[in-house]
N, C-alpha and C positions, 0 to 999 in steps of 0.2 A: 504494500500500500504506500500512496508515493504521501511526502506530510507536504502542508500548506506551507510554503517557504515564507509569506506572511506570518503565520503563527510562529514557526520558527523563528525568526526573526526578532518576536517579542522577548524570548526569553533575555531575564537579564534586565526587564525594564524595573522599574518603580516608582515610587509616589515620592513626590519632592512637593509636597505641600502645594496643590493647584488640586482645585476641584472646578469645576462647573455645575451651577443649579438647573437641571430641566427634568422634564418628564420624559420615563420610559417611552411613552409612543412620539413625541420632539425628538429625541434623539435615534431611535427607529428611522425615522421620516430623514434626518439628513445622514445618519449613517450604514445602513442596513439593515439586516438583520443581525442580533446578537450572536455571539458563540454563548453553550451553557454547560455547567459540569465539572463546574471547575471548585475546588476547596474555598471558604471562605465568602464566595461571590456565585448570584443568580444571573449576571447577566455581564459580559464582557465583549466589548470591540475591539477587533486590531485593526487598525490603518493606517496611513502615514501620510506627515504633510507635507504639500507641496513640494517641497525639496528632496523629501523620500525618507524621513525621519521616522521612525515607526512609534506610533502612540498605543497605548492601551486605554478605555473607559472603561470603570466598572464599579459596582456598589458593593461597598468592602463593609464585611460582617454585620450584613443589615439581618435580623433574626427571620424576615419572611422577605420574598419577591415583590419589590414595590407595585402597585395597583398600576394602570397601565400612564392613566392622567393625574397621578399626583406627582408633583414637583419634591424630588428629592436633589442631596449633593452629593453626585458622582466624584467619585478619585479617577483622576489624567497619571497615567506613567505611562515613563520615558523613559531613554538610557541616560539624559541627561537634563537637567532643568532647561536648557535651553530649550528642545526638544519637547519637554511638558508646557513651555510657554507658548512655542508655535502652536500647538494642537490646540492648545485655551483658546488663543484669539480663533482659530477656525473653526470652531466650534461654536465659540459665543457668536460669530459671523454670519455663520450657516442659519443659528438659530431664529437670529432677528430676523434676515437673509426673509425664511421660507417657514417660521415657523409665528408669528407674529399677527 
């Protein structure tokens, strides 16, 4: 089975203190659909910005899966803050952007 060079990719990232406030289906809508299954977290994105820096989003040890339209704060990791900072702004971008 061949792995996601994407997911791959993530390994290694982390939370350097950068969250984003939206809602499970806001963030659906400009990111995909989530990866699940993971320890800790119901619901995780990998993708990367513009420049090809790979982000992760995801709701770290929340006790149950956020409801689809409440507004919760998602953890951004990176391999590096800068990295966590690009994905912020593209994210809160996107949001205003198309979700608004």
């Amino acid at each position: 089975m061949e792995k996601n060079p994407l997911l791959a990719a993530a390994n290694g990232t982390g939370f350097h203190n950068l969250t984003v406030k939206a809602s499970f289906n806001d963030l659906s809508l400009i990111l995909g659909e989530p990866e699940t299954g993971f320890d800790k977290v119901h619901y995780r994105w990998t993708r990367m910005t513009l420049d090809g820096e790979v982000f992760t989003v995801y709701d770290f040890r929340m006790p149950f899966p956020p409801s689809p339209d409440t507004v919760i704060e998602w953890h951004i990791g990176g391999h590096n803050l800068s990295a966590t900072e690009k994905a912020q702004r593209l994210i809160l971008s996107d949001l205003e952007r198309y979700c608004k």
